[in-house]
Residue frames relative to the residue before (quaternion, step in Angstrom):
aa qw qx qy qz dx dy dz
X 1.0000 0.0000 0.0000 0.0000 0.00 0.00 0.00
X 0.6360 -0.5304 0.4970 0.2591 3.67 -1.51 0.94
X 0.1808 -0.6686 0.6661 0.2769 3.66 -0.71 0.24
X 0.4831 -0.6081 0.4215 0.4681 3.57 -0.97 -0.11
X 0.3967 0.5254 -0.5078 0.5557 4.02 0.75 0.70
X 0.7625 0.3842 -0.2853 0.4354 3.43 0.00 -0.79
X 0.5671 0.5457 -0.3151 0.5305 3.69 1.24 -0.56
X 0.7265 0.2748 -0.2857 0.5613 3.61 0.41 -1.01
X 0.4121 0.5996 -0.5533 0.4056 4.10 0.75 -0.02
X 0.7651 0.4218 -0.1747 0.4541 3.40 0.34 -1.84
X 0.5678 0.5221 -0.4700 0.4292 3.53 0.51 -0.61
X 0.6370 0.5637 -0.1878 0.4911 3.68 0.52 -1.89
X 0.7535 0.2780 -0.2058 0.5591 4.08 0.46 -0.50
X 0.6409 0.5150 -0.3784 0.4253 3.40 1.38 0.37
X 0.5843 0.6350 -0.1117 0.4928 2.93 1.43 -1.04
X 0.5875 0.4791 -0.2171 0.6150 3.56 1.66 -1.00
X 0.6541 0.4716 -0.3362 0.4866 3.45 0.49 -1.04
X 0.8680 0.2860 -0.2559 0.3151 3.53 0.18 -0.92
X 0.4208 0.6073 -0.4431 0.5077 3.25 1.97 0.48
X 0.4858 0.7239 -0.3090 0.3800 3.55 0.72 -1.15
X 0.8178 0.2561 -0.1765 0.4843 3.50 0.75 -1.69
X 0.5454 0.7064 -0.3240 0.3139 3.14 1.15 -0.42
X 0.6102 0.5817 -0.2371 0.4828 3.31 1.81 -1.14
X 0.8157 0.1898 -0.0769 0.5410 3.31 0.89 -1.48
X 0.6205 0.4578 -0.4905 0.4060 3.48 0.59 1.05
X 0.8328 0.0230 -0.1184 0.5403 3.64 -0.16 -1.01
X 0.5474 0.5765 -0.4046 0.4520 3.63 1.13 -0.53
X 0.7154 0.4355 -0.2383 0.4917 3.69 0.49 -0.78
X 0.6594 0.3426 -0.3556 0.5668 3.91 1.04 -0.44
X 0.6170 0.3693 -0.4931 0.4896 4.12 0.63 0.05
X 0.6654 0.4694 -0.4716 0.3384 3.57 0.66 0.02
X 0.4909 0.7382 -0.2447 0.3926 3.65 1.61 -0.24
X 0.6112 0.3651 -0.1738 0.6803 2.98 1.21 -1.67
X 0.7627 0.2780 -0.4476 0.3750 3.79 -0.20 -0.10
X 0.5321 0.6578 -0.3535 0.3990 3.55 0.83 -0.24
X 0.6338 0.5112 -0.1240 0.5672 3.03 1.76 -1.29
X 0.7402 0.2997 -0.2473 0.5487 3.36 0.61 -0.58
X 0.6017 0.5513 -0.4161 0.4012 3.58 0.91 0.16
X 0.7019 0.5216 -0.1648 0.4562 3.22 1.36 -0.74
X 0.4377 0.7608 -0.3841 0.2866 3.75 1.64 -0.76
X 0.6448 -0.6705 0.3433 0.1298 2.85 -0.32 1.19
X 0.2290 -0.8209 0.4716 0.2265 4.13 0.49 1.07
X 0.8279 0.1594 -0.2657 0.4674 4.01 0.73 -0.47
X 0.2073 0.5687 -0.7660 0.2164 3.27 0.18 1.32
X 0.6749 0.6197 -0.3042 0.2607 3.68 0.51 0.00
X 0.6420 0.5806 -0.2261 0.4468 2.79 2.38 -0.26
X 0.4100 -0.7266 0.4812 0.2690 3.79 -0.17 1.01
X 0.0743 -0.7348 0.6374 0.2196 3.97 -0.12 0.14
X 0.5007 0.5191 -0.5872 0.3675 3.78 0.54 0.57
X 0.7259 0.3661 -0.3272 0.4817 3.49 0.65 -1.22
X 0.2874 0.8180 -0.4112 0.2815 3.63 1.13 -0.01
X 0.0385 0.8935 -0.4417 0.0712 4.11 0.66 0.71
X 0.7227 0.2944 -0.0251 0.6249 3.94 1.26 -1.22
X 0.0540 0.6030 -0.7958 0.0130 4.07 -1.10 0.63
X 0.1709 -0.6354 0.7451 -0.1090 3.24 -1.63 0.95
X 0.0532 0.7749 -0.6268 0.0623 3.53 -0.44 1.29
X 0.1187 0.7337 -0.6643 -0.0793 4.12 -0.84 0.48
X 0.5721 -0.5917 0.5618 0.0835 2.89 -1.34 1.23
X 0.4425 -0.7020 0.2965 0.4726 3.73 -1.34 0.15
X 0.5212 0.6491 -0.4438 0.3317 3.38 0.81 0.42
X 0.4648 -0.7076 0.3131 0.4304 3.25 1.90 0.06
X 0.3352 0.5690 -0.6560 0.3655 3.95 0.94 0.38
X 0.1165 -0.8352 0.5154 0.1527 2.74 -1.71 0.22
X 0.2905 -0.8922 0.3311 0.1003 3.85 -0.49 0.60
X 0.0696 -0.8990 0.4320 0.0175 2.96 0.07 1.22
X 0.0112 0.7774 -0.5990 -0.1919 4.12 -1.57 0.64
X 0.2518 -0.7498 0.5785 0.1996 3.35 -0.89 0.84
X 0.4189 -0.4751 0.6887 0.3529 4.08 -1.39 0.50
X 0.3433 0.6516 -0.6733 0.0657 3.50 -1.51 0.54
X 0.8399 -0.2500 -0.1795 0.4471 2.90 -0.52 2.10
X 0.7119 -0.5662 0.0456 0.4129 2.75 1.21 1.65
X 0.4480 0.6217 -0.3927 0.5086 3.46 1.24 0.67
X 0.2989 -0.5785 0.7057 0.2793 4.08 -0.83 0.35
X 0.0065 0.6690 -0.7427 0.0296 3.10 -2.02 1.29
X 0.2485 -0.7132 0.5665 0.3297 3.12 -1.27 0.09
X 0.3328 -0.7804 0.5011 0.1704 2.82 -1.23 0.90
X 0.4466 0.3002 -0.8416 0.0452 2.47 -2.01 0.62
X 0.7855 0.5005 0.0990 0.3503 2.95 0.88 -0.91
X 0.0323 -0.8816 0.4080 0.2351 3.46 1.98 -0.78
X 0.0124 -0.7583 0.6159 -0.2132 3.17 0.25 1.83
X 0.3841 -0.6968 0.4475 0.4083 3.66 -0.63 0.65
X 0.4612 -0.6339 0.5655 0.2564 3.61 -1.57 0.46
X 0.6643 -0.4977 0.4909 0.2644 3.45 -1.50 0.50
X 0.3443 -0.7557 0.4814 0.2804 3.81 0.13 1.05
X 0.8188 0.2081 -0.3615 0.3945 3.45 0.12 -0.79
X 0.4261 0.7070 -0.4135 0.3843 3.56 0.81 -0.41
X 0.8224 0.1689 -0.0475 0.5412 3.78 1.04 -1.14
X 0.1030 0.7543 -0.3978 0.5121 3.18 1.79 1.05
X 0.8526 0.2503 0.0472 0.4563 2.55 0.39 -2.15
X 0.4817 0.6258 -0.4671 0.3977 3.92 0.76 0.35
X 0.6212 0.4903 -0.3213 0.5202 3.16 1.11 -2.23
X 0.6813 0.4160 -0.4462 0.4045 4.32 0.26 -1.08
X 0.8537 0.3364 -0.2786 0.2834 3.38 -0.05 -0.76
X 0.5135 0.6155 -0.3383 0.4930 3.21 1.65 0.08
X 0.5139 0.4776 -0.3294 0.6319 4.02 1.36 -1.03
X 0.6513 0.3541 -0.4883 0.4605 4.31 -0.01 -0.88
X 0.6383 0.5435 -0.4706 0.2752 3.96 0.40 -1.25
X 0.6540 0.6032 -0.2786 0.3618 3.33 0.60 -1.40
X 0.7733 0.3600 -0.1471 0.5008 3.62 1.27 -0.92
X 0.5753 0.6507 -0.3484 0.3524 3.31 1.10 0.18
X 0.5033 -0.6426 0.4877 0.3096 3.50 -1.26 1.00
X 0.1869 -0.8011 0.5605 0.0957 3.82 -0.05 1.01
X 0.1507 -0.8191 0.5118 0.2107 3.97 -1.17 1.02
X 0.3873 -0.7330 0.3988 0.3920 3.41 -0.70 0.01
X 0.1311 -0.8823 0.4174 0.1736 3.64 -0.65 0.37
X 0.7170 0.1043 -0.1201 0.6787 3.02 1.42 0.24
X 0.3037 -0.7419 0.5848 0.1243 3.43 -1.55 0.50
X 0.5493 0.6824 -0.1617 0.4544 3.10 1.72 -0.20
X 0.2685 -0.7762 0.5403 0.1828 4.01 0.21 1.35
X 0.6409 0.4197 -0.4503 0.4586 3.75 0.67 -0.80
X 0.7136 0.3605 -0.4568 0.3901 4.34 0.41 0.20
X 0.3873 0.6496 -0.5193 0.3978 3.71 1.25 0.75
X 0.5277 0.5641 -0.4544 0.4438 3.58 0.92 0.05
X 0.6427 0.6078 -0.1805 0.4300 3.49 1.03 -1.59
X 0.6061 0.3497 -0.2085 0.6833 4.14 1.45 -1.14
X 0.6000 -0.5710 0.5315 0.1775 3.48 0.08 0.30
X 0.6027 0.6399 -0.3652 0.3066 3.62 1.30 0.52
X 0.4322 0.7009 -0.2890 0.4883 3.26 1.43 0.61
X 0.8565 0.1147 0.0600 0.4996 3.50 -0.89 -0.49
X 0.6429 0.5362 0.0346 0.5459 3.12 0.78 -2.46
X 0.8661 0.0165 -0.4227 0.2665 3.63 -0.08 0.11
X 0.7589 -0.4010 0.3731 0.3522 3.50 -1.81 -0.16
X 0.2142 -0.7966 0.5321 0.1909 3.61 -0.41 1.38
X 0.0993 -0.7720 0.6080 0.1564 3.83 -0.57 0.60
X 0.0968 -0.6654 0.7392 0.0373 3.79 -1.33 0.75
X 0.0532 -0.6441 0.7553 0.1093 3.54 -1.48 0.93
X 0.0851 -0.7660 0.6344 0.0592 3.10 -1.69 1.09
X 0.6174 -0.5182 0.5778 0.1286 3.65 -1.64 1.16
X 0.6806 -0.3247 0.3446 0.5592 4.14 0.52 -0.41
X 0.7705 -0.0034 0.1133 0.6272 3.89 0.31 -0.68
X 0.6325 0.5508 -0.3075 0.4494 3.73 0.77 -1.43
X 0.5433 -0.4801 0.6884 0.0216 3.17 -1.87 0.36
X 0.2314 0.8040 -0.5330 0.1263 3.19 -0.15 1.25
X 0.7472 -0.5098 0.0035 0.4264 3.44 1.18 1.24
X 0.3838 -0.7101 0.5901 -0.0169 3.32 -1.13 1.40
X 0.2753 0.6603 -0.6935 0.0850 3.45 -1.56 0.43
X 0.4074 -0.7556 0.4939 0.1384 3.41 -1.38 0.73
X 0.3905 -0.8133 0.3745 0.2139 3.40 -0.88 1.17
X 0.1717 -0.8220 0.5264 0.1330 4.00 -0.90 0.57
X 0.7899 -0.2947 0.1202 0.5242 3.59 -0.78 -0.30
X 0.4764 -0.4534 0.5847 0.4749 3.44 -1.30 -0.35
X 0.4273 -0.5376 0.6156 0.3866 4.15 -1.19 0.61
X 0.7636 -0.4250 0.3768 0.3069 2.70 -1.80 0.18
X 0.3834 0.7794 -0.2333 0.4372 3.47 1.56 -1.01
X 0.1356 0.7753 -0.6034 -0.1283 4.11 1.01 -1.31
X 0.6496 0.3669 -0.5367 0.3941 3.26 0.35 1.59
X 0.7044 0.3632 -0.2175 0.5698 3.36 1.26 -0.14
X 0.3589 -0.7706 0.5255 -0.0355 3.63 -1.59 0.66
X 0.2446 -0.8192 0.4888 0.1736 3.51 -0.52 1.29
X 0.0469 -0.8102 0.5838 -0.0237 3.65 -0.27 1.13
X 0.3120 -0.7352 0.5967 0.0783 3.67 -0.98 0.50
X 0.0924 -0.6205 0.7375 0.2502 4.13 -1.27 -0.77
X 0.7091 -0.4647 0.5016 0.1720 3.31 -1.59 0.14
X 0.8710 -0.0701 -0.1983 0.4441 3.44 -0.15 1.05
X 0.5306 0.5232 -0.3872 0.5428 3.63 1.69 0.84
X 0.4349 -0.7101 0.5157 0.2018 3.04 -0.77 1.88
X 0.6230 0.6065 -0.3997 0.2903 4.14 0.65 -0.10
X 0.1431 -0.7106 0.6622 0.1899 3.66 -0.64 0.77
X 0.2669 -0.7069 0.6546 -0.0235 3.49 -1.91 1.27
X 0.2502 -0.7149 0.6387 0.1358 3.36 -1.16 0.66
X 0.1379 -0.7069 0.6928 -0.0367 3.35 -0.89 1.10
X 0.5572 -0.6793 0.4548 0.1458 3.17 -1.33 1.62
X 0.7720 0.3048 -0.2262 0.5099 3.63 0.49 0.87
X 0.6989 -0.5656 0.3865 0.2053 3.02 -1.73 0.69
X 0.0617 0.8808 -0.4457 -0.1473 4.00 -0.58 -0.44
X 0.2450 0.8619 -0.3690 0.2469 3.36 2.06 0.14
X 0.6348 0.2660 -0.2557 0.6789 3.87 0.49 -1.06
X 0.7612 0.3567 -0.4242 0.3369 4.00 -0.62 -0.77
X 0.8612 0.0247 -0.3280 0.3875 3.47 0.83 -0.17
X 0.1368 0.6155 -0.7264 0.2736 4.00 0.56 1.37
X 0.2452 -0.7862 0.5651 -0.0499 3.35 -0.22 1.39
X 0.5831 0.3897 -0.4551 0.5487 3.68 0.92 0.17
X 0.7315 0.2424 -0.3905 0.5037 4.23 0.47 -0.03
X 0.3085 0.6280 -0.6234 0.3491 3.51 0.70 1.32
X 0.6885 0.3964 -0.3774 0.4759 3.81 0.43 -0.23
X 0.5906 -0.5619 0.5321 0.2286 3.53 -1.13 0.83
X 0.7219 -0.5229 0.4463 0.0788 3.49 -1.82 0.86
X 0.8251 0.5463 -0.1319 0.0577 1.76 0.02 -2.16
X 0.1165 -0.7242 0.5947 0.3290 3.85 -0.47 0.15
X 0.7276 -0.0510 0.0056 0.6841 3.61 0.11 -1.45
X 0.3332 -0.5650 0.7507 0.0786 2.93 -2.34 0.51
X 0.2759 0.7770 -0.5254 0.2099 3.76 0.49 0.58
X 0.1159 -0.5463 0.7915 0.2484 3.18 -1.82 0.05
X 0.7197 -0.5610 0.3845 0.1393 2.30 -2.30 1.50
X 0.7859 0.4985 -0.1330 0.3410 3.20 0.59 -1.14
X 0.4017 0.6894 -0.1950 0.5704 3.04 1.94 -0.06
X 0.8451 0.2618 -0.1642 0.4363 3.53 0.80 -0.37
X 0.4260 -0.8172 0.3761 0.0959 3.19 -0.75 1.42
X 0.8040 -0.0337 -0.0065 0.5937 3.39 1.10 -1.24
X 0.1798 -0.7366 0.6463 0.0861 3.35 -1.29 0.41
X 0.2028 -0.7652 0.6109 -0.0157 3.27 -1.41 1.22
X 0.1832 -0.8661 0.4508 0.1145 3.28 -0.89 0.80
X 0.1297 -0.9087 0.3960 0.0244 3.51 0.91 0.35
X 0.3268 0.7873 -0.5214 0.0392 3.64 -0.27 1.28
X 0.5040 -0.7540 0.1073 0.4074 3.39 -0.36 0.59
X 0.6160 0.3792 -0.4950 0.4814 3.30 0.49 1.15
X 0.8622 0.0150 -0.1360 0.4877 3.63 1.13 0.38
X 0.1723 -0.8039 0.5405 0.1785 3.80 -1.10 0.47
X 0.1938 -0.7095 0.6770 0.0273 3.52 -0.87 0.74
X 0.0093 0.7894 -0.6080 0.0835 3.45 -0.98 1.04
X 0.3086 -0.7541 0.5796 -0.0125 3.68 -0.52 1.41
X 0.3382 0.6212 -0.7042 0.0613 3.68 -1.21 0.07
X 0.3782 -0.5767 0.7047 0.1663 2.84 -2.28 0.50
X 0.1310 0.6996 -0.6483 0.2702 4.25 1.00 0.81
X 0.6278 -0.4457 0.5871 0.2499 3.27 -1.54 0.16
X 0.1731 -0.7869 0.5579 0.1989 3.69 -0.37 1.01
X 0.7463 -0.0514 0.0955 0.6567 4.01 -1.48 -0.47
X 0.7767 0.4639 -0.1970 0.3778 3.30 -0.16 -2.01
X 0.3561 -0.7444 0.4862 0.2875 3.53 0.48 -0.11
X 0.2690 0.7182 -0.5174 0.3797 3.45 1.29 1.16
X 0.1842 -0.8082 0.5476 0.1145 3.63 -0.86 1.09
X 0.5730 0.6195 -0.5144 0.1527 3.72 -0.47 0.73
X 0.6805 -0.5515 0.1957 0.4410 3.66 -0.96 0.84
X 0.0169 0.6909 -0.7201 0.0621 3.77 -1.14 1.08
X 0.6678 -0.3853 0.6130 0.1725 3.04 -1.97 0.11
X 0.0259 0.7394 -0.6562 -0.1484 3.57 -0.36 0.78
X 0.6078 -0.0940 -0.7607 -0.2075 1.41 -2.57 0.60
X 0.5031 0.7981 -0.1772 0.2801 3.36 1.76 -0.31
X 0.3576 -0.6698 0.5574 0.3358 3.53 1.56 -0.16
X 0.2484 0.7799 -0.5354 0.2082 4.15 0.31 -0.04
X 0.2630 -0.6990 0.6201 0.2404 3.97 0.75 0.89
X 0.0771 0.8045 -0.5869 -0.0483 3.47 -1.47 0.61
X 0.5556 -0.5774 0.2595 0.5391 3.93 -0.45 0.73
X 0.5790 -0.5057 0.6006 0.2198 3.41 -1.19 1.10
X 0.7642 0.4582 -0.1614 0.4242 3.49 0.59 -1.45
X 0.5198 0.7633 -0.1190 0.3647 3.31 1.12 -0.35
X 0.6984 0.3746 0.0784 0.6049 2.78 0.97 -2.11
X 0.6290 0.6591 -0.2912 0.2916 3.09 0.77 -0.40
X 0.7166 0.5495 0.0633 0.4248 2.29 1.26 -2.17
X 0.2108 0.7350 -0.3230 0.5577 3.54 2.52 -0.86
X 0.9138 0.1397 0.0441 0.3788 3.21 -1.12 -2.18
X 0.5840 0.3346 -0.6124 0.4147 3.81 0.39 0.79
X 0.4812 0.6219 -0.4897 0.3766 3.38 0.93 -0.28
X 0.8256 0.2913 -0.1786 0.4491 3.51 0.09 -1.29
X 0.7734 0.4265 -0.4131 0.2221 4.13 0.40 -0.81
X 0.5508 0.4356 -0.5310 0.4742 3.26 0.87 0.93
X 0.3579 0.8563 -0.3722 0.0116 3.72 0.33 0.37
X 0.2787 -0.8203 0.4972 0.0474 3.12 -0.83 1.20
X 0.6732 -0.4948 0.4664 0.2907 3.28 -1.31 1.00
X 0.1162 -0.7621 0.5938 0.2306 3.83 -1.44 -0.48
X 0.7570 -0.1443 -0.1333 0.6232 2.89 2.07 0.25
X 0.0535 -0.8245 0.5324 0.1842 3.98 -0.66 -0.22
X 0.4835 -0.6210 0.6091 0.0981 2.87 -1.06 2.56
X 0.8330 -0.2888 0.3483 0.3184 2.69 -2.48 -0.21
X 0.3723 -0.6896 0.5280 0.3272 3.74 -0.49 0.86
X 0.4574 0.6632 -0.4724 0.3576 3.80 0.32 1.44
X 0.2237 -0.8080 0.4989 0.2198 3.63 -0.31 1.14
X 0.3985 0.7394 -0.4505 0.3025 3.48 0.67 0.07
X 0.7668 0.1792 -0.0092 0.6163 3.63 -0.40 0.61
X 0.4876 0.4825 -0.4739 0.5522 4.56 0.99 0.17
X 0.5930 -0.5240 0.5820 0.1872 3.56 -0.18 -0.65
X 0.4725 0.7862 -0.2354 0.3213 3.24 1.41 -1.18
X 0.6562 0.3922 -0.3750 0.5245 3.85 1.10 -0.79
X 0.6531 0.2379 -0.1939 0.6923 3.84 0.79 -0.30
X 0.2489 -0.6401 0.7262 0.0321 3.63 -0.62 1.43
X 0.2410 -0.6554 0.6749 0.2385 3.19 -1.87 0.24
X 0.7434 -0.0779 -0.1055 0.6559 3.39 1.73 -0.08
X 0.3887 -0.6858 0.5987 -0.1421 2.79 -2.03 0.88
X 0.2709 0.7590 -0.5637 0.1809 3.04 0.80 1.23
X 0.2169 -0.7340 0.6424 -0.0382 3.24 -1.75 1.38
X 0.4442 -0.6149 0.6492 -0.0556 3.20 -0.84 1.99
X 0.4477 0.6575 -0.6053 0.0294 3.67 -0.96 0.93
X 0.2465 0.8672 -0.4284 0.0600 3.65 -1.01 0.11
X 0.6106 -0.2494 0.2074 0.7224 3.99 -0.22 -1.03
X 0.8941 -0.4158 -0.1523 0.0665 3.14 -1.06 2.10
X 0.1451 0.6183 -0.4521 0.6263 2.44 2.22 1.83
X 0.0456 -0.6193 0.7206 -0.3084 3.13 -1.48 1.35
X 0.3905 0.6595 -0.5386 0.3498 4.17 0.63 0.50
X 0.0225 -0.5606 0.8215 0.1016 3.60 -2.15 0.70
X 0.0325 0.6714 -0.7353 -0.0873 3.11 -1.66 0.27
X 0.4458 -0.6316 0.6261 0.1017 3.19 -1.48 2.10
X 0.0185 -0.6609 0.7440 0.0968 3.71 -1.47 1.07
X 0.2976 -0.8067 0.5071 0.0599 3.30 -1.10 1.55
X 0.8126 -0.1571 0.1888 0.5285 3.79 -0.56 -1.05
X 0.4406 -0.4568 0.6895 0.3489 3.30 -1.62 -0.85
X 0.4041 -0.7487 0.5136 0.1114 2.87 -0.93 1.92
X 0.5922 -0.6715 0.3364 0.2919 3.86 -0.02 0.84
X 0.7090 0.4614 -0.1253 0.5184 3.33 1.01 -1.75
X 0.8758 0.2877 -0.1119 0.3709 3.36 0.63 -1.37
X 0.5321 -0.5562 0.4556 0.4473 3.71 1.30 -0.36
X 0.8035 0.2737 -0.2700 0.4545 3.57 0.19 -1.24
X 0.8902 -0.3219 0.3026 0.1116 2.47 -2.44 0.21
X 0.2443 -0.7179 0.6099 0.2300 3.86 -0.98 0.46
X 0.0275 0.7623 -0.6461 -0.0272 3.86 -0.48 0.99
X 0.2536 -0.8158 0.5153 0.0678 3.23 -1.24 0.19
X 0.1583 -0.7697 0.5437 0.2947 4.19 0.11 0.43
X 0.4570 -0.7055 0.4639 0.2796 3.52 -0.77 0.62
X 0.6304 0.5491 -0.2315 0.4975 3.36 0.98 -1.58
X 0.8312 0.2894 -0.2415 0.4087 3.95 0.81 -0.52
X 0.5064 -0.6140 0.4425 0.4133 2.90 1.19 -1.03
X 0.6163 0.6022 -0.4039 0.3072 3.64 1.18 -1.26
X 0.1562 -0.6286 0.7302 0.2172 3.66 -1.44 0.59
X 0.3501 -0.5097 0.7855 0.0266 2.87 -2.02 1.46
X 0.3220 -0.4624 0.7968 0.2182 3.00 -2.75 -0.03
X 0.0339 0.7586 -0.6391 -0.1220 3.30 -0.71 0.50
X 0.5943 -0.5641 0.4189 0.3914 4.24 -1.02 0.21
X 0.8496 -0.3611 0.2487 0.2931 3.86 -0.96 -0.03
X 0.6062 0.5390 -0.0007 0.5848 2.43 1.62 -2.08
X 0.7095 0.4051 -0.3470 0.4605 3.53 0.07 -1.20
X 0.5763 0.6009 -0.4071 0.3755 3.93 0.76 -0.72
X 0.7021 0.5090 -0.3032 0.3951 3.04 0.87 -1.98
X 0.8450 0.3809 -0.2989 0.2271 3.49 0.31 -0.68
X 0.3310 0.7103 -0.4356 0.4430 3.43 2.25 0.70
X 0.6445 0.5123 -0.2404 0.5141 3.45 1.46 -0.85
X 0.1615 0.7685 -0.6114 0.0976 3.38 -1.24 1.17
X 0.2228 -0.6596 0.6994 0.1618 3.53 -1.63 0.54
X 0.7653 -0.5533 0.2742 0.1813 2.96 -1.57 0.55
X 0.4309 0.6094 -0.2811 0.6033 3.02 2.54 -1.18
X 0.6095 0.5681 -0.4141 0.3665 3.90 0.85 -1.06
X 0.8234 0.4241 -0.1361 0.3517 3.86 1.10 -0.69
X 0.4078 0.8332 -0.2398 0.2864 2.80 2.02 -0.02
């Protein structure tokens, strides 16, 4: 016979036993499937082909916006071109997000401060034409530097996503450099235009139908090497930064120089304006667009030439 200890023993090791399975049997698979279905990823539903509008705000609440137009990325306001690989890499790492198995790492809204998904992080919106085609907010990089706490708007859960998004989404090196994209050999004549004098080079065929770079109108033989050495310098030129698109206060209505780029199906001026005050460098200007650049001391000095400079 049972004493009544030994009864309430067995009961108590029943009660454990049948808790035990309870944890690691159906209790532990409904926490799977909801874990799992908590965690399903919200933009696997978003096509990034039909993808046309990105909207990035920052925590200071600017905001940054690219539009597709005719299948090219612009920024807007203004449809400034975008930095190819820079938005290379957004459109890739934006198509992998959408397909990734996102984890959760917390369930807790009061540790979205701690991931950077609060205040501190970068709200992203994707848009379809007008529509909303899904939105989530970036946080730090994990500790991991290969993965990325990301969040959504009104879900207290924070999610790691198997990747990085630092360079694809520094939304200030989304606009392009570039001033000119030329080849050298491509250009025939070059004008310098200051406002007390112009100087105009070309390598055209002169009377004699001899072709090498002079001084016009004067035939003035000039170093081959020289000139050369001039227009590889500059037809790849890059910006060092790009101010407010506002000539007011650049210098830019009164150039100090005027240099004109023409030849086989090149046709380019570029306005040099003031010292920028704050930054040291240079106000340039593309004629043919309009866009104003900063350019550095150096990069100016070598827009400026004399004829002795080509000798």
């Amino acid at each position: 016979m049972f004493n009544k200890k030994n009864l309430i023993l067995i009961t108590i090791l029943a009660i454990l036993a049948l808790g035990a399975y309870l944890y690691t049997g159906p209790y532990q698979t409904w926490q799977a499937k909801k874990q799992t279905a908590d965690s399903a990823n919200w933009l696997a539903v978003t096509d990034m082909n039909l993808i046309d509008k990105i909207e990035a705000t920052d925590k200071d609440g600017k905001a940054y916006w690219l539009k597709k137009i005719n299948n090219e990325w612009k920024i807007e306001p203004n449809n400034w071109p975008t930095e190819k690989i820079v938005i290379d890499a957004l459109n890739e790492k934006l198509a992998k997000l959408t397909k990734d198995e996102l984890e959760i790492v917390s369930f807790n809204k009061d540790n979205q401060e701690k991931f950077d998904l609060g205040k501190n992080g970068l709200r992203v919106k994707l848009f379809q034409g007008d529509k909303e085609a899904g939105n989530f907010i970036i946080g730090k990089i994990a500790s991991d530097y290969a993965s990325t706490y990301i969040g959504r708007e009104n879900d207290e859960r924070t999610y790691r996503a198997h990747d990085t998004f630092v360079r694809a989404f520094d939304v200030e090196s989304w606009r392009d450099n570039t001033v000119l994209d030329l080849t050298a050999g491509d250009i025939e004549t070059v004008v310098w235009q200051y406002p007390a004098q112009i100087i105009e080079i070309t390598n055209k065929p002169d009377k004699r139908g001899e072709t090498y770079w002079h001084a016009s109108p004067t035939l003035l033989r000039l170093s081959k090497d020289k000139v050369e050495g001039f227009l590889n310098n500059i037809v790849k030129l890059e910006a060092s930064a790009i101010p407010e698109q506002n000539v007011a206060g650049t210098g830019l209505d009164k150039p100090s120089l005027q240099l004109r780029l023409a030849g086989k199906g090149v046709e380019e001026t570029l306005l040099v304006g003031n010292k920028d005050s704050k930054t040291s460098e240079y106000f340039v200007q593309k004629k043919s667009t309009g866009q104003i650049f900063l350019t550095m001391e150096e990069k100016r000095k070598e827009l400026e030439k004399q004829i002795k400079d080509l000798q």
